[in-house]
C-alpha positions as CSV (number, residue, x, y, z in Angstrom):
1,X,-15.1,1.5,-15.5
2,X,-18.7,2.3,-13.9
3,X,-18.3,5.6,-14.5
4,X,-16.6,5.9,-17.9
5,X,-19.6,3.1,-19.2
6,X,-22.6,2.6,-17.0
7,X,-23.4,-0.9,-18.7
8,X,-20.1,-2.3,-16.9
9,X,-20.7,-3.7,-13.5
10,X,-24.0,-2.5,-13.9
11,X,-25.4,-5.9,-11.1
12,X,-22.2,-5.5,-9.1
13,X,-22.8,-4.6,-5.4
14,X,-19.5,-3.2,-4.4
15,X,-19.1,-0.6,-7.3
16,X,-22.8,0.5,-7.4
17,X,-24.0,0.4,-3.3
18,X,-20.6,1.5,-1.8
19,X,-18.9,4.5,-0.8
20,X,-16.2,5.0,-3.3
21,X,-14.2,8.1,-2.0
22,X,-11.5,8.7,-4.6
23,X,-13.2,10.8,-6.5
24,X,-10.2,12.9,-8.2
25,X,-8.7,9.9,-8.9
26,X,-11.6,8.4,-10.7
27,X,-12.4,11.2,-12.8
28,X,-8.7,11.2,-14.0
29,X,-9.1,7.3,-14.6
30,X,-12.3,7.9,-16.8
31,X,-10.8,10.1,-18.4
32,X,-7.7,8.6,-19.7
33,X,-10.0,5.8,-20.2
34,X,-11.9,7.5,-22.6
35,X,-9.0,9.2,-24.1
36,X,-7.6,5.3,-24.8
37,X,-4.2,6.7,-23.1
38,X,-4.7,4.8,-20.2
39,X,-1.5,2.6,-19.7
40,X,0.5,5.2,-20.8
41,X,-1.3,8.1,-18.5
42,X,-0.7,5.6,-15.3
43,X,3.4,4.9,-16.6
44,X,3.4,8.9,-16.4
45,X,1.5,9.6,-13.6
46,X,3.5,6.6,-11.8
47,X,7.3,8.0,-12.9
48,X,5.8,11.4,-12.0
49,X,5.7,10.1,-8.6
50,X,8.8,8.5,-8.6
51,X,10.6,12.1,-9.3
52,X,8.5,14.4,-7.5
53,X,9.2,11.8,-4.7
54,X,13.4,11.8,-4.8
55,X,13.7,15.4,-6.0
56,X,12.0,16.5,-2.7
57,X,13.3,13.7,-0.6
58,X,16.9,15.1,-2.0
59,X,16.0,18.6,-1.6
60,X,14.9,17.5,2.1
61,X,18.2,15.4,2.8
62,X,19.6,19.7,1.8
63,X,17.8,21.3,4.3
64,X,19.0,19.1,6.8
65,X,22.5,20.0,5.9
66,X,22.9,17.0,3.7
67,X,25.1,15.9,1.1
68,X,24.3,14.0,-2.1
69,X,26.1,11.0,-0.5
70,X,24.0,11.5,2.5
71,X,20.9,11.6,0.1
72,X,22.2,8.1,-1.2
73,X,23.5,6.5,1.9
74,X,19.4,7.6,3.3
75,X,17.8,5.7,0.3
76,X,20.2,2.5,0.7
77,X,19.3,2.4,4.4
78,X,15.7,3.3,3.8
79,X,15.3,0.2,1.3
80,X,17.4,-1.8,3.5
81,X,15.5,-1.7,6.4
82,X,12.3,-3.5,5.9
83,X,12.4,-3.2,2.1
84,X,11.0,0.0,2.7
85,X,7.7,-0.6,4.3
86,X,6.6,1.1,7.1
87,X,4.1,0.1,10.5
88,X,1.1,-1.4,8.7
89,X,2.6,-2.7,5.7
90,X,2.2,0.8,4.1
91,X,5.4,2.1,1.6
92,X,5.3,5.4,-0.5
93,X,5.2,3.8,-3.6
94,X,2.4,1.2,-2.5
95,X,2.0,-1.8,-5.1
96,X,4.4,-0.3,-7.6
97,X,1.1,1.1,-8.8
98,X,-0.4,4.5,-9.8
99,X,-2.4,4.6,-6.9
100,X,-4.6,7.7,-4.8
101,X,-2.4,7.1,-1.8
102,X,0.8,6.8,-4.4
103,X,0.5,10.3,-5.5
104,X,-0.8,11.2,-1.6
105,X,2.6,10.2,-0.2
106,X,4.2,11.9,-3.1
107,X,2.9,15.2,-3.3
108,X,3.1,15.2,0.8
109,X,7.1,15.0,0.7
110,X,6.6,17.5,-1.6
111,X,4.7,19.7,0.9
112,X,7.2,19.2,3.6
113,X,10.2,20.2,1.5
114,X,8.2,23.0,0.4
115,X,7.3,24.0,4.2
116,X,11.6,23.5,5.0
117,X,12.2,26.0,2.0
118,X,9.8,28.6,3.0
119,X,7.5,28.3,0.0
120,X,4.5,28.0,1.9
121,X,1.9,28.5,-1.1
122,X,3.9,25.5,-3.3
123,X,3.9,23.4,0.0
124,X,-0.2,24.6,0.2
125,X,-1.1,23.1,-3.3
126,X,1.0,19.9,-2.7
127,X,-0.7,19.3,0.8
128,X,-4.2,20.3,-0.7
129,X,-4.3,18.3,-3.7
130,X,-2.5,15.1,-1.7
131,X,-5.7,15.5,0.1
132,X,-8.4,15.5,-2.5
133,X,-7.0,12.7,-4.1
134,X,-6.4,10.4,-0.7
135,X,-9.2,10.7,2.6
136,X,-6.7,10.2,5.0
137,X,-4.4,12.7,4.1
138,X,-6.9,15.0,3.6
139,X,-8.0,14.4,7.4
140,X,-4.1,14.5,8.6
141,X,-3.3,18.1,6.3
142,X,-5.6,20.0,8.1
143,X,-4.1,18.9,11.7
144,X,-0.8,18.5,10.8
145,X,-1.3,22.5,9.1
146,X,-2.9,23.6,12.3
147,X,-0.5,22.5,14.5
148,X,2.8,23.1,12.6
149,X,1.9,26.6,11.7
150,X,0.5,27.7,14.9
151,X,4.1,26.0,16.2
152,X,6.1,28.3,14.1
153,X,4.2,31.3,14.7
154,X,4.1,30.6,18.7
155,X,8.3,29.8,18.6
156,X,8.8,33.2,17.0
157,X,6.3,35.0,19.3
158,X,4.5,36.4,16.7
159,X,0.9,34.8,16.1
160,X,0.0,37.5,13.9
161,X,2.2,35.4,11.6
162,X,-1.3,33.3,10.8
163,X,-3.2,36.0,9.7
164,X,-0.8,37.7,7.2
165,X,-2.3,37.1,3.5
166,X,0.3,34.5,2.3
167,X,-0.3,32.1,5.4
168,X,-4.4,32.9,4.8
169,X,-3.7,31.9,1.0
170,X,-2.0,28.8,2.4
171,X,-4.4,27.6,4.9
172,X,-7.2,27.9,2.3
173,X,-5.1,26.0,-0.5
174,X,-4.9,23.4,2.4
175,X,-8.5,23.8,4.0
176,X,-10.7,23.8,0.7
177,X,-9.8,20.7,-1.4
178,X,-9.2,18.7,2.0
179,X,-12.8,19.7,3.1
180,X,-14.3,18.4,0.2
181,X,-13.4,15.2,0.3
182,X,-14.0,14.6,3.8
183,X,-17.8,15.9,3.3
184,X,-17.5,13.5,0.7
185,X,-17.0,10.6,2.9
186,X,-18.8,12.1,6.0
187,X,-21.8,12.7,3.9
188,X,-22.1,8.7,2.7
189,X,-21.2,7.6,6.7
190,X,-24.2,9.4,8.3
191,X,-26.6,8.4,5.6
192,X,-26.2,4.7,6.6
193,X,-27.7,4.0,9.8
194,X,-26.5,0.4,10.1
195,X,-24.2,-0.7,12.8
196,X,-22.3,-3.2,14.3
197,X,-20.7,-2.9,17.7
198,X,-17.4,-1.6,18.0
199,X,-15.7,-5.3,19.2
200,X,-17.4,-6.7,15.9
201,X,-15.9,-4.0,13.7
202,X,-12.5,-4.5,15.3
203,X,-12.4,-8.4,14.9
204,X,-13.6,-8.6,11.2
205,X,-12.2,-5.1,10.0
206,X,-8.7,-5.2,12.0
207,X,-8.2,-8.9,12.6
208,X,-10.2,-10.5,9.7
209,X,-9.4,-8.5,6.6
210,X,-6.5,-6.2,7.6
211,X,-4.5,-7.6,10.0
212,X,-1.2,-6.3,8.4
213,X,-2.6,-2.7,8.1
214,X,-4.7,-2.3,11.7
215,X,-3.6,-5.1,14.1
216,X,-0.2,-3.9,15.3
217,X,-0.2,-6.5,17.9
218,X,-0.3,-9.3,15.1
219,X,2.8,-7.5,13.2
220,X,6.2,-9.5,13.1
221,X,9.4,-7.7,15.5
222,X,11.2,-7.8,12.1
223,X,8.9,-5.2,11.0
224,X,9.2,-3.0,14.6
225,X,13.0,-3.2,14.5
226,X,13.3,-2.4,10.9
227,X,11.3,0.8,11.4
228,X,12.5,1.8,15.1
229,X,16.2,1.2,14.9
230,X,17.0,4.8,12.9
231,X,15.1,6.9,15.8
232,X,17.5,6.9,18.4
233,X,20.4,8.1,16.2
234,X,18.0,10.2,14.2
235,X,16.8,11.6,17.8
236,X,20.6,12.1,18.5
237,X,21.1,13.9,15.0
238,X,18.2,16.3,15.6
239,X,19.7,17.2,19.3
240,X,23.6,18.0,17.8
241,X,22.7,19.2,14.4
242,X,23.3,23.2,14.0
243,X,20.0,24.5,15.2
244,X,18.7,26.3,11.2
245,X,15.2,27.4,11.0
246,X,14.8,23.9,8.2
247,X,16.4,21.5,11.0
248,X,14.1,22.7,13.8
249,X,11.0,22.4,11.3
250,X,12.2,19.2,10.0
251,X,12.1,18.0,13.9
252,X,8.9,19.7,14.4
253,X,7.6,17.5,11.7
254,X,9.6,13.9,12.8
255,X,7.9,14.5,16.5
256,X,4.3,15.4,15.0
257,X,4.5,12.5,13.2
258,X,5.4,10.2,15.9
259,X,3.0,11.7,18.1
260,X,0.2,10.4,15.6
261,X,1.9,6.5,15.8
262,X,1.9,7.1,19.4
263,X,-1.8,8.4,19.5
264,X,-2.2,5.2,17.2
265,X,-0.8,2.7,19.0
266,X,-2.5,3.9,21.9
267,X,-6.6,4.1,20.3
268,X,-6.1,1.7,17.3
269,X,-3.7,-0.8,18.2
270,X,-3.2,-2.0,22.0
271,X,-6.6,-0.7,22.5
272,X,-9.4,0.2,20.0
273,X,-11.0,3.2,21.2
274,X,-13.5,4.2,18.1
275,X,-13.8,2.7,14.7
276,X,-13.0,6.7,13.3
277,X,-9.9,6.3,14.7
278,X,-9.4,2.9,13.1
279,X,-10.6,4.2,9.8
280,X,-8.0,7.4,9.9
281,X,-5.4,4.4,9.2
282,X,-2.7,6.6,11.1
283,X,0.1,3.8,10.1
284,X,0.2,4.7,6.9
285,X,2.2,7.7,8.0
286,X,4.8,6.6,9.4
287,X,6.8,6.2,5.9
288,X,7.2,10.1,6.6
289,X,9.0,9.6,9.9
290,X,10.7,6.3,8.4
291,X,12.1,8.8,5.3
292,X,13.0,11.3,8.3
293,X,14.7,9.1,10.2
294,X,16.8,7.7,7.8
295,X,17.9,11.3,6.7
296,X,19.0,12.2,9.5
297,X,21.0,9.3,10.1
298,X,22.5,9.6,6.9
299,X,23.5,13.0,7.5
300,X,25.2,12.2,11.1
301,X,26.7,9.1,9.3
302,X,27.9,10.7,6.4
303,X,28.5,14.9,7.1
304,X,28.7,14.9,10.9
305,X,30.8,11.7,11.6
306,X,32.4,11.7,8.0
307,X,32.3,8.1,7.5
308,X,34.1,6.7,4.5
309,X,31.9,5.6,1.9
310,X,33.9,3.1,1.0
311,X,33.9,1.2,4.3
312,X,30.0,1.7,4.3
313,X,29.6,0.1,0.7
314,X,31.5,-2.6,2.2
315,X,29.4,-3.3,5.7
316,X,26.1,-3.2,2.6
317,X,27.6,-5.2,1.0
318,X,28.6,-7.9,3.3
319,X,25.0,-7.6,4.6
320,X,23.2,-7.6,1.2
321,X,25.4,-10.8,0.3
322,X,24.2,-12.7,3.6
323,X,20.4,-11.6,2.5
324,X,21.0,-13.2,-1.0
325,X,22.1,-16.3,0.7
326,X,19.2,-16.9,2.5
327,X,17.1,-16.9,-0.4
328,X,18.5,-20.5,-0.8
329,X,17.4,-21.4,2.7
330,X,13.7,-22.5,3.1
331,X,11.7,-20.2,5.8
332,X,9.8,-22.2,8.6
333,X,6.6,-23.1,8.5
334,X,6.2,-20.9,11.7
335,X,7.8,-17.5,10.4
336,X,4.9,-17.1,7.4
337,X,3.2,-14.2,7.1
338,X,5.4,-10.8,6.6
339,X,8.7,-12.7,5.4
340,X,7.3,-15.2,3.0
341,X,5.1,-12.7,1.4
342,X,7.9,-9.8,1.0
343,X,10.6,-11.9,0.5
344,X,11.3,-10.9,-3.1
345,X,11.0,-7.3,-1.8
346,X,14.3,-8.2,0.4
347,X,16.0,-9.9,-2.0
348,X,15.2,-7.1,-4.5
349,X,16.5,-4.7,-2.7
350,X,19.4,-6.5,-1.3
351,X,20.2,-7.6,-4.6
352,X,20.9,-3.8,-5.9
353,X,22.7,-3.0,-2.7
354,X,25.2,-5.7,-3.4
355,X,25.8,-4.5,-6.7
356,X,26.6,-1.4,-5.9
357,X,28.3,-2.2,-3.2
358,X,30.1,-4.1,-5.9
359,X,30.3,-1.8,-8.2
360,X,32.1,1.1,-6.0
361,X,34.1,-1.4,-4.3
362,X,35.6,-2.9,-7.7
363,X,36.1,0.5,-9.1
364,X,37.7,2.0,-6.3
365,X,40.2,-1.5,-5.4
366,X,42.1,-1.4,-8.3
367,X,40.9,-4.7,-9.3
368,X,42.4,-6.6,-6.6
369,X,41.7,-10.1,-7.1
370,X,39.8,-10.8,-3.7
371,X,37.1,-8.2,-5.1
372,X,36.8,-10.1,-8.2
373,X,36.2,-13.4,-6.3
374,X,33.8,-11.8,-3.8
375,X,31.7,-10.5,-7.0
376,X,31.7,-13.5,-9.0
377,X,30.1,-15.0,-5.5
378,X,27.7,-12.9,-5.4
379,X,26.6,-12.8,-9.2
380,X,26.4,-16.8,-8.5
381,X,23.7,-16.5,-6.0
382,X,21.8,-13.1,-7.8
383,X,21.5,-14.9,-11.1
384,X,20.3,-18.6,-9.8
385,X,17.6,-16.4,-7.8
386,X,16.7,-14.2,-10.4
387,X,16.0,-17.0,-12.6
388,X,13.9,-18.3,-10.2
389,X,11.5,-15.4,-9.6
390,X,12.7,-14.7,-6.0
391,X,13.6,-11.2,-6.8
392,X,10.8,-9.9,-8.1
393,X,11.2,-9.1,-11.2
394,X,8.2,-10.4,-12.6
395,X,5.1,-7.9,-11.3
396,X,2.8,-10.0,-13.0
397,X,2.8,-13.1,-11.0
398,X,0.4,-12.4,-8.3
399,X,-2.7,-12.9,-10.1
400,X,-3.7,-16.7,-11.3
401,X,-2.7,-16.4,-15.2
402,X,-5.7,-19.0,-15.9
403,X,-7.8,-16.4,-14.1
404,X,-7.0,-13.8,-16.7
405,X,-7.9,-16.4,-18.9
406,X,-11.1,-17.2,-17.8
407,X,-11.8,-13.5,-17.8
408,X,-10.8,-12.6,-20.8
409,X,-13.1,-15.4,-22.1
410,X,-16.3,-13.7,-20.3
411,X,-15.2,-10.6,-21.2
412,X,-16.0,-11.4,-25.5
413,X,-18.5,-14.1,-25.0
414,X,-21.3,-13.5,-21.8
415,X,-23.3,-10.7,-22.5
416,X,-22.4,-7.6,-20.3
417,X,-25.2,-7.5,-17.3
418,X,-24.0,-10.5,-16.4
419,X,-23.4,-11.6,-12.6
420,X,-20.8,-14.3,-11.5
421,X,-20.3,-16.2,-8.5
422,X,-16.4,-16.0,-7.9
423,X,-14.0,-17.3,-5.4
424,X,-13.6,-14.7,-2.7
425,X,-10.0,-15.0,-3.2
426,X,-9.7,-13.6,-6.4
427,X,-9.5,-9.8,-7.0
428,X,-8.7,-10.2,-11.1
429,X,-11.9,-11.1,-12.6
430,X,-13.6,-7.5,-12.4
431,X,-11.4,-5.7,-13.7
432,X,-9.9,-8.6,-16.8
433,X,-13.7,-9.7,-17.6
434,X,-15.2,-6.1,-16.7
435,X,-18.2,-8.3,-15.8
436,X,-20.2,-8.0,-12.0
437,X,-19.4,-9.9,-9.2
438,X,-21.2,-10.7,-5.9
439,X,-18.0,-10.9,-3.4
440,X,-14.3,-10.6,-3.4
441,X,-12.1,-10.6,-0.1
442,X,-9.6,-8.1,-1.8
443,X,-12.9,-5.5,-2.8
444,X,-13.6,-4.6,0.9
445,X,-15.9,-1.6,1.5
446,X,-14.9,1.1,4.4
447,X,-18.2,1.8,6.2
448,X,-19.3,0.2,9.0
449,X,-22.9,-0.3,7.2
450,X,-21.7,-1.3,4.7
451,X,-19.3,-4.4,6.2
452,X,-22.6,-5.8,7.2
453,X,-23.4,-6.5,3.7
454,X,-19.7,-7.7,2.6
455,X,-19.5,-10.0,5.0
456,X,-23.1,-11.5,4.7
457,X,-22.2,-12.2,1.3
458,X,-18.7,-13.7,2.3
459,X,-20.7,-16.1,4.6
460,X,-23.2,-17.2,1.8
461,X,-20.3,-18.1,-0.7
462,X,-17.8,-19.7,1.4
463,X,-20.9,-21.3,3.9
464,X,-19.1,-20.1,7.2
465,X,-19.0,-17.2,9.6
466,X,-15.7,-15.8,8.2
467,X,-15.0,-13.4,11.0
468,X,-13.3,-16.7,13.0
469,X,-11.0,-17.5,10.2
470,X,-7.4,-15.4,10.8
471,X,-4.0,-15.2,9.3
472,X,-2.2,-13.2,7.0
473,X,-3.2,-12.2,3.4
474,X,-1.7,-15.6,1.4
475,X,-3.2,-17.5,4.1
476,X,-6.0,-16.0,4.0
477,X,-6.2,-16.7,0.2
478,X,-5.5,-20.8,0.7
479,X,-8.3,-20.6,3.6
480,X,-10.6,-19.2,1.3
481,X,-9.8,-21.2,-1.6
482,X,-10.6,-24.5,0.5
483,X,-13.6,-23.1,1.9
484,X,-14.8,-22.2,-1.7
485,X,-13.6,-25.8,-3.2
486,X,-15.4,-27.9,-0.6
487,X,-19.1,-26.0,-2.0
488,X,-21.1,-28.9,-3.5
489,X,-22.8,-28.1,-6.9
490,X,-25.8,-27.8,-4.9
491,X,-24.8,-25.1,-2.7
492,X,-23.0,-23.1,-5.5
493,X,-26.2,-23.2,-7.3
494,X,-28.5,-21.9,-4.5
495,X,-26.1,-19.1,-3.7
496,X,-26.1,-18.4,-7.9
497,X,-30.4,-18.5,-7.3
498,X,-30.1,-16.2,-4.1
499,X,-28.2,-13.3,-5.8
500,X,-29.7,-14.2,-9.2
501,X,-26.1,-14.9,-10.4
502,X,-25.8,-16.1,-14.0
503,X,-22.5,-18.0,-13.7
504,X,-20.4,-20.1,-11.4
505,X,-17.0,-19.9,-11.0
506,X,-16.1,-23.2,-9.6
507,X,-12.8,-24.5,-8.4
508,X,-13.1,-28.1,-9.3
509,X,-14.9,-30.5,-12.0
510,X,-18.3,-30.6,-10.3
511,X,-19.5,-33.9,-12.0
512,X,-21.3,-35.3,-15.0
513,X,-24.9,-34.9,-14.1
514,X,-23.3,-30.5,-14.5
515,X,-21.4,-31.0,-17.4
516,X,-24.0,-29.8,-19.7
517,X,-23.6,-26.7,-17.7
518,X,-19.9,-25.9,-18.0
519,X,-19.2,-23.6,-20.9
520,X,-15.3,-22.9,-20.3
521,X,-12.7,-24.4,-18.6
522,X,-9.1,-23.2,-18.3
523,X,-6.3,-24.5,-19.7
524,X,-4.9,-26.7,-16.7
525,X,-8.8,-26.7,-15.9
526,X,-7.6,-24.6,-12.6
527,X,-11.4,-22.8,-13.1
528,X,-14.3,-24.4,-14.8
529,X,-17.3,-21.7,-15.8
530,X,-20.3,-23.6,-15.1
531,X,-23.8,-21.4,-16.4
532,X,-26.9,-21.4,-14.3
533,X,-29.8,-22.6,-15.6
534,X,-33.0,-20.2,-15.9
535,X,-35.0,-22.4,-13.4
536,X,-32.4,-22.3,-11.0
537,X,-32.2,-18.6,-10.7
């Protein structure tokens, strides 16, 4: 928005004083932006992903010696285990969003499967252009490159291999676009010679704000089990599989990227070594050796073992059905965190893996009876939770519906330089009301200079050091939220005065003696607008 119209967020800290490193991605935004083809560019860009990510995670499940069953019987298991989320909360199609690290993961299977077919100048431009448009993958391309090619040419004793003009064409189609956006970054990180100590970084970076992405110590042992179980059997598969030039590179690959988790786990998990390491957020890679895993499984399952499909749709289904189930059963207070936020993710998932469990089962059974019976079950408990929204079905839900209200409201009746005190909490009202804010919880710069500032501000709206306050993200939200609530009018004013804020976003009625001063409230009168008067500022 700052970029395709420099009067939006024009007062707002985190756009205009903060390193914002998705370049690519903005310029493509603007763009469609000013085109007015901006929903529909991000519904194509988003099923672009979708198919660029299944063609080459098929074409992968091929190389391995797969089958299209095997390429099905990976994405059930895949989806099954964890709803597909990988260490550190990270998925390949993060959000269900057209995001930088969407197209990122995307255009990276893309690379691989390009690498396992030989096409080393296709698997070049995916690998190069996953890493201008995400930081992170352009820091792991260029290692992962290094090390993978020098590999192959060192197994076939023939390290001329890297200096033949195809592999030089590669490494540059890897090297240039990758470079740039890390001078990009490294660029805005020297220029800011603020610090805080390492321990500080780790508690409010790791601990405070992303505990499910950096604080692996924190993480629930569903989440471990659900990505380690397929690694011993896809370890196995590896070890018997017929030793082709794809299957050894696919291997090659699987152990590089478990060598990073390892190296993770080691400098930016158990221990935290250096806050670069931190910032490289190596979790979000394991999706790859996730995806691997579960290919490999499903071809030792499927092609190697020669499991019937049918008794497989049967043990999903069976397990699917009990998931289902439990979305009657209330979670315990004490679980929190990673199940009651993804729950609808599980049930989503389990939901389609009982129907076509279903499905194949009542197809192939000759419609026995006791298939029927065991359907109709199932349908009884999909339906009740559907209706209830514990499936997911509505993507919509997560933000406060009163807060796009509010919004939308600033957005056609406050003039356009304006500046709002917000709740922390919220991560809606920039982008519905296209208006400034001083802080939001969710809008978290990546520099350790500039955390100073983000959390100074955090302290001045919610009157606390917020460093000590922990838990995961929707308890971080409620925390927050109470923090923000308890400000007396007095207090919200002075922090509107400090940052020369025009408006207040308060939680709660705050009096008669203000009531001159509120110009909106919601519907449910969830958020009252309150303005702030010129002596005040």
């Amino acid at each position: 928005m700052r970029v395709s119209d420099p009067n939006l967020l024009s007062r707002d800290w985190f756009t205009q004083n903060t390193l914002q490193y998705h370049v690519l991605f903005t310029w493509l935004t603007s763009t469609l932006m000013k085109l007015h083809l901006l929903k529909a560019g991000f519904l194509v860009g988003y099923l672009a992903c979708v198919i660029v990510m299944h063609v080459s995670w098929l074409g992968i499940v091929r190389k391995m010696g797969g089958s299209i069953a095997a390429y099905l019987f990976s994405v059930t298991i895949f989806h099954a285990s964890g709803g597909g989320f990988g260490l550190g909360m990270f998925q390949f199609l993060q959000d269900g969003s057209f995001l930088p690290s969407n197209i990122a993961s995307a255009l990276t299977l893309a690379g691989i499967y390009f690498w396992l077919d030989r096409r080393e100048i296709f698997a070049g431009v995916c690998i190069g252009i996953a890493g201008i448009f995400h930081l992170n993958y352009a820091l792991i391309a260029i290692l992962a490159w290094t090390v993978l090619a020098g590999l192959d040419a060192w197994r076939d004793r023939a390290l001329t291999k890297l200096f033949r003009p195809k592999a030089i064409i590669t490494a540059l189609l890897v090297l240039i676009p990758c470079s740039i956006n890390i001078l990009n970054a490294a660029t805005s990180k020297w220029n800011h010679s603020a610090k805080i100590p390492l321990d500080d970084f780790v508690q409010f970076y790791c601990y405070f704000r992303h505990p499910h992405h950096y604080a692996p110590m924190t993480w629930p042992i569903s989440l471990w089990i659900s990505f380690l179980w397929p690694i011993p059997l896809a370890t196995y598969a590896f070890w018997i599989a017929p030793p082709t030039e794809e299957q050894k590179k696919l291997g090659r690959i699987f152990v590089f990227i478990l060598a990073l988790l390892v190296f993770a786990f080691f400098t930016a998990g158990a221990f935290f070594v250096a806050e670069t390491f931190i910032q490289m957020s190596l979790w979000r890679f394991s999706i790859f050796a996730k995806l691997i895993s579960c290919v490999a499984v499903a071809w030792l399952v499927i092609d190697y073992w020669k499991w019937p499909l049918r008794k497989i749709s049967v043990v999903a289904f069976v397990i699917a059905l009990a998931i289902l189930i439990s979305a009657l059963v209330p979670i315990p207070a004490n679980f929190g965190g990673f199940i009651e936020t993804h729950r609808a993710t599980f049930y989503a998932g389990a939901a389609l893996i009982a129907l076509l469990g279903f499905f194949y089962a009542f197809a192939t059974s000759r419609f026995k009876p006791a298939t029927l019976v065991v359907g109709l079950i199932a349908l009884t408990v999909i339906i009740p939770s559907a209706l209830a929204g514990k499936l997911g079905l509505n993507p919509f839900d997560d933000e406060p519906k009163e807060m796009i209200e509010l919004a939308t409201w600033c957005r056609a009746n406050t003039p356009v330089d304006s500046l709002f005190v917000v709740p922390p909490s919220d991560s809606a009202f920039r982008l519905s009301a296209r208006r400034s804010a001083v802080v939001s919880f969710k809008q978290v710069p990546q520099l350790n200079g500039e955390l100073i500032e983000w959390k100074r501000r955090l302290d001045d709206v919610l009157g606390t050091d917020v460093s000590k306050l922990r838990g995961q993200m929707p308890e971080m939200m409620r925390k927050m939220d109470d923090l923000y609530r308890e400000r007396s009018p007095s207090e919200l004013l002075e922090i509107a005065s400090h940052y020369d804020a025009n408006y207040v976003v308060s939680l709660r009625d705050l009096g008669p003696q203000f009531s001159s001063l509120n110009v909106y409230t919601t519907s449910s009168g969830a958020y009252r607008l309150y303005r702030v008067p010129t002596e005040a500022r």
